[in-house]
C-alpha positions as CSV (number, residue, x, y, z in Angstrom):
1,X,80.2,-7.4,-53.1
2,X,81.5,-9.5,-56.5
3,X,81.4,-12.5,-53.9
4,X,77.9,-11.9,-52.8
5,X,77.1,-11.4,-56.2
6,X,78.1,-14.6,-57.1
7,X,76.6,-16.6,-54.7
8,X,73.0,-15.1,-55.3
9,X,73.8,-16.4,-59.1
10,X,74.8,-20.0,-58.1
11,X,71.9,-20.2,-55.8
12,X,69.7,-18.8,-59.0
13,X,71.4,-21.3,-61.2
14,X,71.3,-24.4,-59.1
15,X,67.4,-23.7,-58.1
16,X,66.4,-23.7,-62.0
17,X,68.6,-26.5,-62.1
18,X,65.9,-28.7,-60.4
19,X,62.7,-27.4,-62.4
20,X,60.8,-29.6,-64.0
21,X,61.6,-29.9,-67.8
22,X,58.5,-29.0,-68.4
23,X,59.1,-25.8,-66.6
24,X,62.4,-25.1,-67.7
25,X,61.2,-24.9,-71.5
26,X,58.4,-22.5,-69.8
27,X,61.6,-20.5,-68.8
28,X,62.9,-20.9,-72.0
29,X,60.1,-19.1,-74.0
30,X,60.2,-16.1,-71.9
31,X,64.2,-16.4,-72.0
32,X,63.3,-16.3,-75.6
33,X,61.1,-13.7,-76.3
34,X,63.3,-11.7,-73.7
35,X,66.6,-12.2,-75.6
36,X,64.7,-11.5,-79.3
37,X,61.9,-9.2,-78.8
38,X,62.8,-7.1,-75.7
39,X,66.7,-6.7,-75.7
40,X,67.1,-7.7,-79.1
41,X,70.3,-9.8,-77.9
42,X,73.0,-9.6,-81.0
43,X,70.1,-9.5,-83.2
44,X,72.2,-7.5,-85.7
45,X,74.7,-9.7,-85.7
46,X,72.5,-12.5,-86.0
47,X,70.9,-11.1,-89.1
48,X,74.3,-10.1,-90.5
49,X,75.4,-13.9,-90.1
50,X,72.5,-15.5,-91.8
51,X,72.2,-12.7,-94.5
52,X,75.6,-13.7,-95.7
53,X,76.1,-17.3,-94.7
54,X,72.7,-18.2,-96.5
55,X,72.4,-15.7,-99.9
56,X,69.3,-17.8,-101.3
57,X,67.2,-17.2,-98.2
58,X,64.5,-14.1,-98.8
59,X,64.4,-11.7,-95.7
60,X,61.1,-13.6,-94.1
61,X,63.3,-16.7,-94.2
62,X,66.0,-15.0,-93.0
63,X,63.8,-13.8,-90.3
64,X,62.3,-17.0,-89.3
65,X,65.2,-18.8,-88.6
66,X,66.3,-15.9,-86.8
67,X,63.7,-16.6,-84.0
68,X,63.9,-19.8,-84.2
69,X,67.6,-19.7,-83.4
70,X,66.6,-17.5,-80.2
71,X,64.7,-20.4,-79.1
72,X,67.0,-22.5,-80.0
73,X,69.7,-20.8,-77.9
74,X,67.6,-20.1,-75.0
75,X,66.6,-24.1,-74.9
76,X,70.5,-24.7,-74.7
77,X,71.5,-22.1,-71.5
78,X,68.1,-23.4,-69.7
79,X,69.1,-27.4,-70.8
80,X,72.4,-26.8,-69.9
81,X,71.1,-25.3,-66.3
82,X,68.9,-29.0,-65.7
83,X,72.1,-30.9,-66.8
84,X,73.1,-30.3,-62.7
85,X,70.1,-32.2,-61.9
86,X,69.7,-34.6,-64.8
87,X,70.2,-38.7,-64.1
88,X,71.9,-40.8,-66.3
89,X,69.0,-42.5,-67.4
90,X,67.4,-39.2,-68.5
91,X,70.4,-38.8,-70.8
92,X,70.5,-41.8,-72.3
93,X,66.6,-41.1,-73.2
94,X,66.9,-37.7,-74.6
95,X,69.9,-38.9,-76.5
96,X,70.7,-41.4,-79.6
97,X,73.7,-42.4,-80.6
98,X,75.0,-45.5,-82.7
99,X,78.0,-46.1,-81.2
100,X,80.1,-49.1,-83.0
101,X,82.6,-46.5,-84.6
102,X,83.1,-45.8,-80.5
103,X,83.0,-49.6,-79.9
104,X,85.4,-50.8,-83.1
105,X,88.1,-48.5,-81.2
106,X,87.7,-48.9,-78.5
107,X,88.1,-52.9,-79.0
108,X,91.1,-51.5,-80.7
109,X,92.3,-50.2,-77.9
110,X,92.7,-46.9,-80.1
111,X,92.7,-43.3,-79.1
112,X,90.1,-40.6,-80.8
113,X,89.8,-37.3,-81.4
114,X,86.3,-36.1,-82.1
115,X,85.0,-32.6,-83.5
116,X,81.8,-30.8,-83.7
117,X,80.6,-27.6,-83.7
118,X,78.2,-25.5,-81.9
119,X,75.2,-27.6,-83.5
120,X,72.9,-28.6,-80.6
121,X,73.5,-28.7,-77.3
122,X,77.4,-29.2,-77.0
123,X,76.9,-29.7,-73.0
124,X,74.3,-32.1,-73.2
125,X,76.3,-34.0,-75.5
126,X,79.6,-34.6,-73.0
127,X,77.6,-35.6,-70.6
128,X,76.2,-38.2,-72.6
129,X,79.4,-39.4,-74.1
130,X,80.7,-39.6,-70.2
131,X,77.8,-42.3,-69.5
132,X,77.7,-44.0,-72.5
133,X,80.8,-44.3,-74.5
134,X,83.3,-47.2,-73.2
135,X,86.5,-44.3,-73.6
136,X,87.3,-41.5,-71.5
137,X,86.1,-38.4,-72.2
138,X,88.3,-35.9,-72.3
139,X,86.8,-32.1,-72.9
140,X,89.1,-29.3,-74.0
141,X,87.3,-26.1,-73.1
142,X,87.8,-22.8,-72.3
143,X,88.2,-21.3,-68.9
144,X,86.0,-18.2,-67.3
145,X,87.8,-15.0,-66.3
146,X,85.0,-15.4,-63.4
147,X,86.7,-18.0,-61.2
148,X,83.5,-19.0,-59.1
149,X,81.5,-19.4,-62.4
150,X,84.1,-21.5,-64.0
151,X,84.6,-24.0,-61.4
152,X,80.9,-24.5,-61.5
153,X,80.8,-24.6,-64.7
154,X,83.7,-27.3,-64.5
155,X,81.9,-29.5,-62.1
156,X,78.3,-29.5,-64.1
157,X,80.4,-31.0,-67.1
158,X,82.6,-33.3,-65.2
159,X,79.8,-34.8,-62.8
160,X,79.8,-38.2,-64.8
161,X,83.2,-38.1,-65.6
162,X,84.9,-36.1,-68.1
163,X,88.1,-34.9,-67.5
164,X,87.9,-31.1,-68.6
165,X,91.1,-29.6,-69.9
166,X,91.7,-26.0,-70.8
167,X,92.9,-25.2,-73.8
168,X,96.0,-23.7,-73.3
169,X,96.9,-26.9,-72.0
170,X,95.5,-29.1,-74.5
171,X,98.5,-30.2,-76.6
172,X,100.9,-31.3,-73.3
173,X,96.8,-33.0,-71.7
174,X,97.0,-35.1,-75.3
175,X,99.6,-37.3,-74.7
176,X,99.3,-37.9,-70.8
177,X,99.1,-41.4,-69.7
178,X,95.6,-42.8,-68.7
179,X,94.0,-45.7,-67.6
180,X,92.0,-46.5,-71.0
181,X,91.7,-45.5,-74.3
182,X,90.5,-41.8,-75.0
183,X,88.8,-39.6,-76.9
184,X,90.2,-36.1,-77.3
185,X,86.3,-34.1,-77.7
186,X,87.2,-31.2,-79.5
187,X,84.7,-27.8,-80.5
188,X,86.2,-26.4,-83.3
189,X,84.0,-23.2,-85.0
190,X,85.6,-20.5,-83.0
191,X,87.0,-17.2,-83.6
192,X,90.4,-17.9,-83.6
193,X,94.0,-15.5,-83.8
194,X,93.4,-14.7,-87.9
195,X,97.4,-15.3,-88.1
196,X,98.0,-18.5,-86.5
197,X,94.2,-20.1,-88.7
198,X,93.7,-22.2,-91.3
199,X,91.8,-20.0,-94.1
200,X,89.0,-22.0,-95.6
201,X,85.5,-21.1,-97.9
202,X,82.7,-21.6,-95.1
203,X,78.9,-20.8,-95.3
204,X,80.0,-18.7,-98.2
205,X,82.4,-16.3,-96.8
206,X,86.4,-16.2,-96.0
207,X,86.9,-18.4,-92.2
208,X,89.5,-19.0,-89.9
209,X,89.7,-22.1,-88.4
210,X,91.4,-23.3,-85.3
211,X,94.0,-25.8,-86.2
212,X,94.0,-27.5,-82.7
213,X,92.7,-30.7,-84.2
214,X,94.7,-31.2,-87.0
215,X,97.8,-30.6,-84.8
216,X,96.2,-33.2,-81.9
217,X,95.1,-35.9,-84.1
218,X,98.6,-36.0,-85.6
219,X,100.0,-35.8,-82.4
220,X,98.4,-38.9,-81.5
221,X,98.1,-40.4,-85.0
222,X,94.6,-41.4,-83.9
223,X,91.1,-41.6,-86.0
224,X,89.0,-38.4,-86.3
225,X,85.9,-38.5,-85.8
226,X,83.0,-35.8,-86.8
227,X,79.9,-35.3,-84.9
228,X,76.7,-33.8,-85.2
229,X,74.0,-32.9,-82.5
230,X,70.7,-32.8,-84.7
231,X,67.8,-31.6,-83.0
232,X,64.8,-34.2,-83.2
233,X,62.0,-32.7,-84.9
234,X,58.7,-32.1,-83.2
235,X,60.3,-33.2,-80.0
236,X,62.1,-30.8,-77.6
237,X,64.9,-31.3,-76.1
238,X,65.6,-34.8,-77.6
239,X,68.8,-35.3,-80.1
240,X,70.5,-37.4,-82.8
241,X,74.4,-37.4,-82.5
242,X,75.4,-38.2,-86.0
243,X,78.9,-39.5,-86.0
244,X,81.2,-39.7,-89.4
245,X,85.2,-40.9,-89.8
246,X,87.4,-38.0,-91.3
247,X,90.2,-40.0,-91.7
248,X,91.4,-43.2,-89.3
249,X,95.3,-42.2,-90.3
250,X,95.8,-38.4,-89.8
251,X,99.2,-38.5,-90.7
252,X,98.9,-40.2,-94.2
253,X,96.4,-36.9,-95.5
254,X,97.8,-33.8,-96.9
255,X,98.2,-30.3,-94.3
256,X,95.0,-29.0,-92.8
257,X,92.7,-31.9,-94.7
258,X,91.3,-32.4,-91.6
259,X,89.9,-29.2,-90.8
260,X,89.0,-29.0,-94.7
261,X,86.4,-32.1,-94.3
262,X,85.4,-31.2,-91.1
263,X,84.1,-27.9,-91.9
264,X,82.5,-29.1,-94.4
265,X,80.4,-31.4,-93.2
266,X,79.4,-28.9,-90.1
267,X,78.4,-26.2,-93.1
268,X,76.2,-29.6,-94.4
269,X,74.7,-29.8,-91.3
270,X,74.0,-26.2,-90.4
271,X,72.1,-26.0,-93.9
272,X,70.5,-28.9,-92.7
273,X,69.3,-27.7,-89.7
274,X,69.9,-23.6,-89.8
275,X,68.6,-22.7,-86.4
276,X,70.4,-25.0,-84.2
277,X,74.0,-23.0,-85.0
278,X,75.5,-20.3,-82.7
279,X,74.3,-17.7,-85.1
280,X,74.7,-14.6,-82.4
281,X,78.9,-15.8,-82.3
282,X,81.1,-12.9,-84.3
283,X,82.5,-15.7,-86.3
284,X,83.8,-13.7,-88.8
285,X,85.5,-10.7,-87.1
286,X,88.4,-11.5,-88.5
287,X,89.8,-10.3,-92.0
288,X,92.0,-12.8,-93.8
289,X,95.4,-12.3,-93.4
290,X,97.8,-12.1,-96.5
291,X,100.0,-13.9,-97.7
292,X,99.2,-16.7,-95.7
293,X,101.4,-18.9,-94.3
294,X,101.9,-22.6,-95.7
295,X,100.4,-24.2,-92.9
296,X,97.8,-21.7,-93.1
297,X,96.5,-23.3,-96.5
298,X,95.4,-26.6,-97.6
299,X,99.0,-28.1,-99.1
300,X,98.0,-31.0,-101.4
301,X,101.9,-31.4,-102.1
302,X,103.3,-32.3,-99.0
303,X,102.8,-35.9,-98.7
304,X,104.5,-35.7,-102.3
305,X,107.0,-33.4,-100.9
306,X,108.0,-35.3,-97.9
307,X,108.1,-38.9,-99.5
């Protein structure tokens, strides 16, 4: 049954897959008003989110960029769905990027590890990097309990390219040998164990942060780069991949700095752009642990420390 199941979905999946865009954003409306209106998908959490992540914004704000985010997240799963379909020079279209941070390291010969958050449409972006970025791509990601789904799931991201890694194996994938310098592509704005997290201030409440990409980038002693997928205003489905240097020498900053500026500039961004964030996410299900830990805390004395 489960495996009939599963092939009516794929064959579902893979037929809006080759829609028109113009019909996939007609799907994405009604996905829309379906998730908001009629099932009122997370909606608490949603509101719950915003209401503490932005204090300054009255309740018809608050609102507002609630349904916009519905939009917002339905454009992604019904994007996402077209990306099976999608040619390379429909990417590089609905995509801009300046790339000479990419092209200086590459020159280089240099590794990268690059972090983002759920800011625009994550998907759209790998694919993107896989055509136009000189490095190989390599996605850490994480795998479906649903093995079908995850497999097809694995070959929509990988179809130009990236190599997809889960991440429980992401810190032995870092240092594997490959044919050309890499970049480590890294989504870092999970839920993660409260007890193994960096504890940081983020959109105004207590967060837990992954520490993955501190403990990769200096791993590999390579740059860090921070990305962010802006929506184009007044034009659907087009981006702008902003791209900043954390730091080019992990190993030379102080515990957890990394993760410090990263989050950061991703709380920047999501002010910037409020609807475009995984607002329905339990981001904050966590309580903060105490004490915490010393690598659980920004340690501005260990370069002093250790010199």
């Amino acid at each position: 049954m489960a495996r009939l199941a599963n092939k009516i979905i794929l064959k579902t999946l893979q037929g809006i897959g080759k829609k028109s865009w113009k019909t996939i954003y007609r799907l994405s409306d009604f996905l829309s008003f379906t998730l908001n209106r009629l099932l009122g998908y997370r909606r608490k959490v949603v509101m719950k989110n915003l209401q503490n992540s932005l204090p300054n914004y009255s309740e018809s704000q608050l609102k507002s960029v609630a349904d916009q985010f519905y939009r917002n997240l339905s454009d992604i799963m019904l994007e996402s769905l077209k990306l099976q379909s999608i040619s390379k020079s429909e990417l590089l279209e609905r995509v801009s990027l300046d790339t000479s941070l990419f092209d200086k390291y590459y020159e280089q010969k240099k590794n990268l590890v690059v972090v983002l958050g759920h800011l625009g449409n994550w998907e759209i972006a790998n694919l993107f990097a896989a055509v136009r970025l000189s490095h190989q791509v390599v996605v850490v990601y994480h795998q479906l309990a649903n093995q079908t789904m995850d497999r097809w799931l694995y070959e929509l991201r990988s179809r130009f390219g990236s190599e997809m890694i889960p991440m429980r194996q992401a810190m032995i994938q870092a240092t594997a040998p490959r044919e050309k310098p890499f970049l480590f592509f890294l989504v870092n704005d999970q839920s993660p164990n409260p007890n193994k997290a960096y504890w940081t201030q983020f959109l105004n409440q207590e967060t837990g942060v992954f520490r993955g990409v501190e403990n990769i980038a200096r791993l590999l002693n390579a740059p860090v780069l921070y990305c962010a997928i802006m929506r184009k205003p007044k034009k659907r489905g087009y981006y702008d991949i902003k791209v900043e240097e954390i730091t080019e020498n992990p190993q030379e900053l102080e515990q957890n700095a990394i993760i410090e500026k990263q989050i950061k500039l991703l709380e920047r961004d999501i002010k910037t752009q409020p609807d475009n964030w995984l607002w329905s996410h339990k981001r904050w299900k966590h309580a903060k642990p105490r004490p915490l830990q010393t690598n659980e805390t920004l340690d501005h004395n260990q370069q002093n420390e250790a010199s």
